[in-house]
Backbone bond lengths (Angstrom), bond angles and torsions (degrees), N, CA, C in turn:
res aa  C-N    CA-C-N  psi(-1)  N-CA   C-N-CA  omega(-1)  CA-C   N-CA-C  phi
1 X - - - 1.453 - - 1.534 108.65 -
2 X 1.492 110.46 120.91 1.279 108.45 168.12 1.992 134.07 -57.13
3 X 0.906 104.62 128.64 1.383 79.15 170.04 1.917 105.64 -160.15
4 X 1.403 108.07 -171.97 1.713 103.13 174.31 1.482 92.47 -109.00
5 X 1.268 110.95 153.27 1.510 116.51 153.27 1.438 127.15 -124.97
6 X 1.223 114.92 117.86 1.218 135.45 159.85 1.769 142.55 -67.00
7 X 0.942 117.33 97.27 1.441 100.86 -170.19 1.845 109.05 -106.58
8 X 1.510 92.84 178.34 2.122 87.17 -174.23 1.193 71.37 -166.25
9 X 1.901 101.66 156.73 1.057 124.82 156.47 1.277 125.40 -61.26
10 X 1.267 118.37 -55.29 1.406 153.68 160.09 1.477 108.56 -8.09
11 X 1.587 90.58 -60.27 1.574 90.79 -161.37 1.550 119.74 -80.42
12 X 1.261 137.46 139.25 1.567 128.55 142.91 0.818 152.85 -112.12
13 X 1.664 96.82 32.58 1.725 98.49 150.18 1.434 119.34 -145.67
14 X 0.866 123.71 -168.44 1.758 127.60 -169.84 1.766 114.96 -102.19
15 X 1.254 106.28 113.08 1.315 106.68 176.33 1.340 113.86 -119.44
16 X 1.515 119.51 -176.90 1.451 142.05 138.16 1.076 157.81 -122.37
17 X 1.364 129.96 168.90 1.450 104.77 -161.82 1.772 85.18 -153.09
18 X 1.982 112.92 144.10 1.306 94.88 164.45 0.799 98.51 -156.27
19 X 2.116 117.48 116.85 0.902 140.38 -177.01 1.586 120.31 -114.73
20 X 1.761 123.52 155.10 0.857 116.11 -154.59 2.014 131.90 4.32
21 X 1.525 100.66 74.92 1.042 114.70 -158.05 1.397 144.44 35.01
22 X 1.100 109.86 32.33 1.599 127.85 -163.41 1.678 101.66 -132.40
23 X 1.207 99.52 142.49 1.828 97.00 179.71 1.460 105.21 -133.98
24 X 1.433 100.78 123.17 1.587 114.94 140.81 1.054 151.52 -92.12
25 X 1.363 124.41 148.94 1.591 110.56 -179.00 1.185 105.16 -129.78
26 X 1.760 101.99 135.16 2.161 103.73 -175.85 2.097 90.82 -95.60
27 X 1.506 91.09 166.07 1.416 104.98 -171.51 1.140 118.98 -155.38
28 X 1.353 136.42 141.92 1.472 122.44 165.02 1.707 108.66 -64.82
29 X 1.296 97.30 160.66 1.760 118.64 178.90 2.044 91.23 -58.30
30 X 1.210 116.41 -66.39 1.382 95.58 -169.85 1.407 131.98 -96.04
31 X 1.758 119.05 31.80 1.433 118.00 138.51 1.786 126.80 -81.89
32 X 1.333 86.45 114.96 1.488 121.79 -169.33 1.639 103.39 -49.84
33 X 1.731 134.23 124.37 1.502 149.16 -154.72 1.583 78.04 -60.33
34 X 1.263 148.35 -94.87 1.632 152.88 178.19 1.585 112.88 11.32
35 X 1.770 115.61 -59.31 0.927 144.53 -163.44 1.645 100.71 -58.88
36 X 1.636 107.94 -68.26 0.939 149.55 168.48 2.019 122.38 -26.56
37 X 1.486 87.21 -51.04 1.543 119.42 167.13 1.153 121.46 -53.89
38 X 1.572 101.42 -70.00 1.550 130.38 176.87 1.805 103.05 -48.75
39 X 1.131 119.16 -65.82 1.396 133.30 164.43 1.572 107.76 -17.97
40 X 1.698 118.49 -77.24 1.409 113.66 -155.80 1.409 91.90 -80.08
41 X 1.285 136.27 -6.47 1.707 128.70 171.61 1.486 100.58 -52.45
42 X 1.795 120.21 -38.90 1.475 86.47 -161.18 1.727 83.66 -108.06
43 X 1.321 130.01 59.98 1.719 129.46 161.73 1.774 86.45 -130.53
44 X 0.808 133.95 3.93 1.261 108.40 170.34 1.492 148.24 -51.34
45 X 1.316 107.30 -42.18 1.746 121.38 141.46 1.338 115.73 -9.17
46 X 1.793 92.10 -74.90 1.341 117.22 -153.94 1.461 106.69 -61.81
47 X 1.446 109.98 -52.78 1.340 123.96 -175.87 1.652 112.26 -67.04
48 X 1.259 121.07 -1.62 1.604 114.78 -171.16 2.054 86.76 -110.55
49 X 1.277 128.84 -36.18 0.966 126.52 166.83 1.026 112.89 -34.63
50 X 1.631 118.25 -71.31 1.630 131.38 -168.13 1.368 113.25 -46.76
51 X 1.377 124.44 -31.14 1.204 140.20 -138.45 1.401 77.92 -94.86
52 X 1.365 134.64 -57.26 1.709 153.61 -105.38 1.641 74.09 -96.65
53 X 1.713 113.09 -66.05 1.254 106.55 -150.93 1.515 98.84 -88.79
54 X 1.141 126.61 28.50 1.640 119.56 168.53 1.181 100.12 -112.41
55 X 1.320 142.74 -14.78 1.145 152.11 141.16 1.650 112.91 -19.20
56 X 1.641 81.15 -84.00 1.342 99.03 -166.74 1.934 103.38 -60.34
57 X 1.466 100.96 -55.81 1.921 76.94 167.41 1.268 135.86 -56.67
58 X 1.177 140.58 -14.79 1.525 138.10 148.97 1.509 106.69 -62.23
59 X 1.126 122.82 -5.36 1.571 93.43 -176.17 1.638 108.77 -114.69
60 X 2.210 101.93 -11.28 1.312 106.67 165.79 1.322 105.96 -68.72
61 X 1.759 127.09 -28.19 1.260 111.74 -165.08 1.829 106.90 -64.50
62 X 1.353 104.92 -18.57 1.674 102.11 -173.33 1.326 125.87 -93.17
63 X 1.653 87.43 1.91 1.839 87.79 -176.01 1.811 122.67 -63.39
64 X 1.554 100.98 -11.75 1.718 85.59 -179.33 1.591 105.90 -57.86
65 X 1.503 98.79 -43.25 1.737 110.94 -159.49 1.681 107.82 -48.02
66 X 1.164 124.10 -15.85 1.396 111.49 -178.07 1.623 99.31 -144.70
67 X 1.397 120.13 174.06 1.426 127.53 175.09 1.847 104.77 -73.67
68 X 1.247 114.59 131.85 0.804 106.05 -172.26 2.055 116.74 -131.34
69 X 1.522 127.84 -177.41 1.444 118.24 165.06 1.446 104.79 -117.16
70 X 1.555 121.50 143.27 1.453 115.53 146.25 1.689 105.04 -125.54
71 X 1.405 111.40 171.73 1.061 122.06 -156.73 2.049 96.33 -106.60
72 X 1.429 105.57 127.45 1.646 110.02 171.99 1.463 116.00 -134.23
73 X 1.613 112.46 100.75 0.856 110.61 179.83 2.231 110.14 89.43
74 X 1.082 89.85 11.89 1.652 118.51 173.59 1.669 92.50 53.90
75 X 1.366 95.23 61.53 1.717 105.77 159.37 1.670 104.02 -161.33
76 X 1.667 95.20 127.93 1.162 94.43 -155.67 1.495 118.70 -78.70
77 X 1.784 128.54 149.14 1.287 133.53 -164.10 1.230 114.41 -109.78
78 X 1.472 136.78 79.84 1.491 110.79 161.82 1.422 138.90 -30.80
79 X 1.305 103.47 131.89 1.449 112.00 -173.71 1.538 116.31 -87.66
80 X 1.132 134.59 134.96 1.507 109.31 173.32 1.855 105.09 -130.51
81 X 1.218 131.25 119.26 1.460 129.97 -177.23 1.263 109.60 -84.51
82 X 1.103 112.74 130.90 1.638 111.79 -177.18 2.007 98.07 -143.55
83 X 1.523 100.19 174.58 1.403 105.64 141.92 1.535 140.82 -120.73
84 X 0.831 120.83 161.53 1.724 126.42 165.54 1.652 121.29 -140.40
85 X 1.208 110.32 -164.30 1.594 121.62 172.63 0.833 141.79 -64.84
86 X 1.757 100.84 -15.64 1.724 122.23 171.53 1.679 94.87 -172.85
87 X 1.480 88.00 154.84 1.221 104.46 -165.11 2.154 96.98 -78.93
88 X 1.465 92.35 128.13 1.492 95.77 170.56 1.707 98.30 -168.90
89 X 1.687 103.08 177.31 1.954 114.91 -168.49 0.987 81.86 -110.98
90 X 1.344 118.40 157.26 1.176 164.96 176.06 1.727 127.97 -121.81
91 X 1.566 149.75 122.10 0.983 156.60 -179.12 1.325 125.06 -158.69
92 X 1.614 87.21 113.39 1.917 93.83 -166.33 1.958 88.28 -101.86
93 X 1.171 108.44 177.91 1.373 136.99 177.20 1.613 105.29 -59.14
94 X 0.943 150.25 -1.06 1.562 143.85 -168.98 1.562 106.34 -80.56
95 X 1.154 121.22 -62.60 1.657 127.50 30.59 1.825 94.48 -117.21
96 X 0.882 94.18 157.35 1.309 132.43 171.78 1.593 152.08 -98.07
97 X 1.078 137.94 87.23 1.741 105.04 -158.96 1.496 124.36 -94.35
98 X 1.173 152.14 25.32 1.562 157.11 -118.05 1.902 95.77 -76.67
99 X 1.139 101.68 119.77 1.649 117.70 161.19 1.585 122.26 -107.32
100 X 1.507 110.54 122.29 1.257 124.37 -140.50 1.901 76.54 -125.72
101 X 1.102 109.61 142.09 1.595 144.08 175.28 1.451 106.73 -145.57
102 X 1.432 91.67 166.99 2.019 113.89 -162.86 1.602 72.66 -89.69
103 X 1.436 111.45 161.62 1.435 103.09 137.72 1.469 116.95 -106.61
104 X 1.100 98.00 17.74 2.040 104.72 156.32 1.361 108.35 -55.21
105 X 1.440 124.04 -57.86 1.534 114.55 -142.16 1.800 98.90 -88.31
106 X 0.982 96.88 -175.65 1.648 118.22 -170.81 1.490 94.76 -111.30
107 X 0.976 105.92 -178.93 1.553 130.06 -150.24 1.453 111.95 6.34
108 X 0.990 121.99 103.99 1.434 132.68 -147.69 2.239 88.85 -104.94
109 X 1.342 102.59 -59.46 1.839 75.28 -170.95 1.739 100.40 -62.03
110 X 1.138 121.62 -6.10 1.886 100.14 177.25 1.218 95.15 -86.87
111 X 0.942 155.01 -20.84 1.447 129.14 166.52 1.770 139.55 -91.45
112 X 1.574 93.06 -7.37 1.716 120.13 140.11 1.385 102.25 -31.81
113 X 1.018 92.42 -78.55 1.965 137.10 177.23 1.789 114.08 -18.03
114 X 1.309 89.25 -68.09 1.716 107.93 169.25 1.398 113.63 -53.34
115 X 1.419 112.73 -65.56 1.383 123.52 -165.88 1.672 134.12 -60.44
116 X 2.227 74.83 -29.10 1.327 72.67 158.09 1.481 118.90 -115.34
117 X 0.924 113.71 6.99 2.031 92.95 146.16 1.197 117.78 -95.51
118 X 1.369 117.55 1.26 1.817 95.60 167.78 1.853 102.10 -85.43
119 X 1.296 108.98 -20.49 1.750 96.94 159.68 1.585 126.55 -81.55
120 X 0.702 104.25 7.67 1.701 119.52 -177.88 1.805 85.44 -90.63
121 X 1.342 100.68 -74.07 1.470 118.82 -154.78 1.708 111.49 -49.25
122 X 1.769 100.09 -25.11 1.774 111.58 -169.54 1.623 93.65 -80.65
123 X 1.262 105.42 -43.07 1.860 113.86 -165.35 1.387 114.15 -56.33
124 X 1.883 108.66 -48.42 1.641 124.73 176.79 1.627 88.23 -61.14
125 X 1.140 135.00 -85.89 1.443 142.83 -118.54 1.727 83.18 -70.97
126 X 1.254 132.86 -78.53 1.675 121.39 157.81 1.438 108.48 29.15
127 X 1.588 88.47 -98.68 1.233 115.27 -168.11 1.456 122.39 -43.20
128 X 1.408 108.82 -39.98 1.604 120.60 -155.86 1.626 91.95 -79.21
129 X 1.519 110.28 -43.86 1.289 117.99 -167.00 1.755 115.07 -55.48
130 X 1.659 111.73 -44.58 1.151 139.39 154.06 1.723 104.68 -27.98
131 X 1.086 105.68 -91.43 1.677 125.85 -177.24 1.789 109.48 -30.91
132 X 1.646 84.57 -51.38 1.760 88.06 -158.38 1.587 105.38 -71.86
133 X 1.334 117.80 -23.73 1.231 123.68 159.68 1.558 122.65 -51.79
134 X 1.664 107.81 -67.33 1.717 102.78 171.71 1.661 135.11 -30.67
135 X 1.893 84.52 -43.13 1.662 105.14 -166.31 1.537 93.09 -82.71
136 X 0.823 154.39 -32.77 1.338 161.37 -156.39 1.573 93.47 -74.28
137 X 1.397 111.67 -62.51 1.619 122.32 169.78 1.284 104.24 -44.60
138 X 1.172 134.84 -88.53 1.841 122.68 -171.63 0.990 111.21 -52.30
139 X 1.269 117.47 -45.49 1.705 100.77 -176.66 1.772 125.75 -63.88
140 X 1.618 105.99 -5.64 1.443 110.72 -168.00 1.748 122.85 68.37
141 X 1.328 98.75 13.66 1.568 104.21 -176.98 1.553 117.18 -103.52
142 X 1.305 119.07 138.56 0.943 116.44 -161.25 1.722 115.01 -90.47
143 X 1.197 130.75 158.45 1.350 118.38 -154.00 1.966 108.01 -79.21
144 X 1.450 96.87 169.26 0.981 95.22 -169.09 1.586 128.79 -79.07
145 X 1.095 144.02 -148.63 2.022 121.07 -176.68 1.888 72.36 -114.34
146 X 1.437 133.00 -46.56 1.415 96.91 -162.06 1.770 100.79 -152.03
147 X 0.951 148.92 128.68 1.317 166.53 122.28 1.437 118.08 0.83
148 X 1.028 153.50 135.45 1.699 123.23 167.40 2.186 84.89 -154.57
149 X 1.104 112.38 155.30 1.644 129.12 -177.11 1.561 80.24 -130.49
150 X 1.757 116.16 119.14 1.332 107.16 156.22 1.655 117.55 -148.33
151 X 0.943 162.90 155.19 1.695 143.09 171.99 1.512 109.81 -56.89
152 X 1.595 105.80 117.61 1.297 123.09 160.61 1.576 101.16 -97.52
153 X 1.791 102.49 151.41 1.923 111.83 156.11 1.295 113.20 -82.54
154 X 1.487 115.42 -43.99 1.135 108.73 -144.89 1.991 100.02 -122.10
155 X 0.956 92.01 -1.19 1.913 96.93 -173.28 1.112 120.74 -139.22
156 X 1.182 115.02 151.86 1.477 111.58 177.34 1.810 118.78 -107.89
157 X 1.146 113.30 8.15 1.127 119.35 162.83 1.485 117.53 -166.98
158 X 1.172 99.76 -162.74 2.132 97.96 -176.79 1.657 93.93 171.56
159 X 0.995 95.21 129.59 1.840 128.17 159.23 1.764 120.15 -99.27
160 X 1.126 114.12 125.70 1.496 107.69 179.02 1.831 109.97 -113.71
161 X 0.954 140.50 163.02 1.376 137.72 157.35 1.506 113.67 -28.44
162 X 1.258 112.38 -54.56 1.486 106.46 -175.98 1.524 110.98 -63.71
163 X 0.850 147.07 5.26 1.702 152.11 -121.82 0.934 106.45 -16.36
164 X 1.146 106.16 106.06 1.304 135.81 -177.94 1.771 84.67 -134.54
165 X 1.635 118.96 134.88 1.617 145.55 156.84 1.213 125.89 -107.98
166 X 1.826 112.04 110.76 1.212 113.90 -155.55 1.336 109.60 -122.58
167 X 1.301 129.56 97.47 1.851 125.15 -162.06 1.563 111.31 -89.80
168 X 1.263 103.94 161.71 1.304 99.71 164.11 1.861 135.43 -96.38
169 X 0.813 138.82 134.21 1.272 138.03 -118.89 2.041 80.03 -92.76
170 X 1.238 115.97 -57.30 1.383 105.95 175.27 1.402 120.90 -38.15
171 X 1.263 116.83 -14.59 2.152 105.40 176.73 1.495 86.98 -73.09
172 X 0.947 145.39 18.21 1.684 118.94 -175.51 2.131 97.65 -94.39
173 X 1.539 105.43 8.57 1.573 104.82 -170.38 1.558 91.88 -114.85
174 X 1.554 115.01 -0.89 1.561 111.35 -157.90 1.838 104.38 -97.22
175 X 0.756 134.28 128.06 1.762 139.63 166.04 1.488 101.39 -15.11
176 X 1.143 121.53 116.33 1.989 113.45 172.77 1.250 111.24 -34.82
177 X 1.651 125.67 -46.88 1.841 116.80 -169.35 1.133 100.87 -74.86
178 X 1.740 137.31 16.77 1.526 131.40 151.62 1.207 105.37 -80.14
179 X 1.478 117.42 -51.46 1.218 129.83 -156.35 1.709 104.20 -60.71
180 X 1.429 94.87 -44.35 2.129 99.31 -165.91 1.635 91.95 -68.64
181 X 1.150 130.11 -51.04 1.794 135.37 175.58 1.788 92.90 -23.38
182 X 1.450 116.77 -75.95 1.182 118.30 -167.79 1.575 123.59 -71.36
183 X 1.545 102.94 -31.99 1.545 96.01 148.60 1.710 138.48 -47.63
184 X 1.516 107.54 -61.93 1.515 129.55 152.96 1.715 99.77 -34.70
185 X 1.394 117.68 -58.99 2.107 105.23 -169.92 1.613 98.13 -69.36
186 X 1.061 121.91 -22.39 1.548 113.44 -169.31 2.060 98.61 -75.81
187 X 1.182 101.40 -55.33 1.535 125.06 -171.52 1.590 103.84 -38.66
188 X 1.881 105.78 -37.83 1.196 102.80 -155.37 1.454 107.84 -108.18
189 X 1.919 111.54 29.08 1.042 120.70 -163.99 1.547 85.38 -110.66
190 X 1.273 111.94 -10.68 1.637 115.88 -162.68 2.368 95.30 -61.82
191 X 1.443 83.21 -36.46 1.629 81.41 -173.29 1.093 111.02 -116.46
192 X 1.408 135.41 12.50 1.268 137.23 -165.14 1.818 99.61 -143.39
193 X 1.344 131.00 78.82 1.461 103.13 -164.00 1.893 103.70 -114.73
194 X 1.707 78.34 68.72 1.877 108.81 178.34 1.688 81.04 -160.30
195 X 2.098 86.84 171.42 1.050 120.95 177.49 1.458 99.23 -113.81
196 X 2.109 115.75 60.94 1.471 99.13 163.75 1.363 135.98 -100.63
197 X 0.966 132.71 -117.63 1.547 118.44 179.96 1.494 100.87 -121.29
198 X 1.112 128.39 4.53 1.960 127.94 169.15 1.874 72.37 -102.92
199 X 1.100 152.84 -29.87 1.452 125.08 -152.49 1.491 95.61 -80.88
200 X 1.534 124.60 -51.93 0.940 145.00 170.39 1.836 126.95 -32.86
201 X 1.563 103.71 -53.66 1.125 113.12 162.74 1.628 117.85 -67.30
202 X 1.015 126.13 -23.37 1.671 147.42 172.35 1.697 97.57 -43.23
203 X 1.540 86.69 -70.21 1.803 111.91 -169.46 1.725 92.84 -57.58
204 X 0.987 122.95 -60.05 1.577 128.32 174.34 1.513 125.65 -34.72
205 X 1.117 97.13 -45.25 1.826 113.36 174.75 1.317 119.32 -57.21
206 X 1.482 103.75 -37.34 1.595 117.79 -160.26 1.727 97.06 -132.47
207 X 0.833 123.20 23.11 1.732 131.98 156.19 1.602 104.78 171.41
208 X 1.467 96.04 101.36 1.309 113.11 166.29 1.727 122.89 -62.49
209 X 1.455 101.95 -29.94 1.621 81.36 -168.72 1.485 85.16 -95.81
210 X 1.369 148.31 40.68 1.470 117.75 173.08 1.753 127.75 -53.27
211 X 1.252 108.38 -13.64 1.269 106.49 -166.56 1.918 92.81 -91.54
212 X 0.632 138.24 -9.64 1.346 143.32 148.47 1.017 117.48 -42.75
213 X 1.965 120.58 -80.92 1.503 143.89 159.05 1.527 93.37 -29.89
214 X 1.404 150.61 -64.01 1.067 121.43 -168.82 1.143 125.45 -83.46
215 X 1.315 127.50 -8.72 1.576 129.22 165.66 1.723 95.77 -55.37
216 X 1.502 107.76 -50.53 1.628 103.92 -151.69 1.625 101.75 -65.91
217 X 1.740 114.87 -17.70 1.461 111.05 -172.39 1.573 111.01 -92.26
218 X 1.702 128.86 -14.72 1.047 137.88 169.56 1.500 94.72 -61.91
219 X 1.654 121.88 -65.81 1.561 129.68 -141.32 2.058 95.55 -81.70
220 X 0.899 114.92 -25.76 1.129 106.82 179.27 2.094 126.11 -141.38
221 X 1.459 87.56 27.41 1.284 90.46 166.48 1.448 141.77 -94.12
222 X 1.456 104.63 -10.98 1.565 111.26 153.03 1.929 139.53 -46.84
223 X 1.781 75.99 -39.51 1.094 108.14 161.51 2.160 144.64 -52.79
224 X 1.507 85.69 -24.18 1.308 128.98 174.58 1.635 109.47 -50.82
225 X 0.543 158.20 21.62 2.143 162.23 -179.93 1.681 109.40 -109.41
226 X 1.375 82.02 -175.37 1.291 112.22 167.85 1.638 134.02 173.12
């Protein structure tokens, strides 16, 4: 594994860092290069992840520059960049996605950028709102006080005491029977706010294959951007 190494007096202990796809690690002067080695053998995962999705954000940053696909609802969307009179999305029946900018404004791929996650963000929140309603019906649970679509790192959803349901804005690239799985785990946080074994059976009752849905969100949720 490539990497830079850094050492400091200062420091005592061994970290990492991985930026624009490149990784460093800071160190004290007397942990031994071996030590060091042995160490990032077992971050390797971690460190090929980091890499994966910095990847993939440098290459969302370039998507105005050419025609491009993202995935909604894990079917894929042509992109088409254009301009007009004001910046707004566009979606014909093919389907299609066309993002239209002024060519007044300045920084033109951040507002690619915007437009298309505020269409990402309209399509998920839709949907979820849809769902969380149905499931709410079988399950006999009553709805939640508020909804929210926002960027998570590390989760794809969250329940708080107040119930309040908070998704992550990347399921809007994931197959819907991912999406209802994580609807259903959020739903079943309403009465269960643990991961115990009545919470579990909860999630079970009202989506049998979840353990499926979460293989598919381990094996390909890094993958999740745009």
């Amino acid at each position: 594994m490539d990497y830079t190494l850094k050492r400091s007096k200062r420091r005592t202990t061994v970290a990492i860092k991985v930026a624009e796809q490149k990784l460093t690690v800071y160190a004290p002067f007397y942990v031994p290069q071996t030590e060091i080695d042995a160490w990032l053998n077992t971050k390797q995962d971690w460190v090929a992840e980091q890499i994966a999705k910095q990847s993939m954000q440098a290459e969302r940053r370039q998507l105005p520059l050419v025609n491009a696909t993202i995935k909604l609802f894990g079917q894929n969307v042509p992109i088409v960049f254009g301009k007009g009179p004001k910046n707004t999305w566009q979606q014909d029946a093919r389907p299609q996605l066309t993002l239209l900018i002024s060519s007044r404004v300045k920084h033109q791929e951040a507002n690619y950028l915007a437009l298309l996650e505020q269409f990402m963000h309209e399509k998920l929140e839709s949907y979820i709102e849809m769902r969380v309603h149905d499931y709410c019906l079988q399950m006999s649970e009553t709805l939640p006080t508020k909804l929210k679509i926002q960027h998570y790192k590390r989760r794809w959803g969250s329940c708080n005491k107040r119930r309040e349901l908070t998704f992550n804005l990347h399921l809007a690239s994931a197959p819907t029977w991912v999406i209802d799985y994580v609807v259903v785990h959020e739903l079943a946080h309403l009465l269960h706010m643990n991961h115990s074994a009545k919470f579990w059976q909860r999630v079970s009752q009202f989506y049998p294959d979840y353990k499926k849905a979460e293989q598919w969100l381990k094996a390909n949720g890094s993958s999740l951007s745009w």
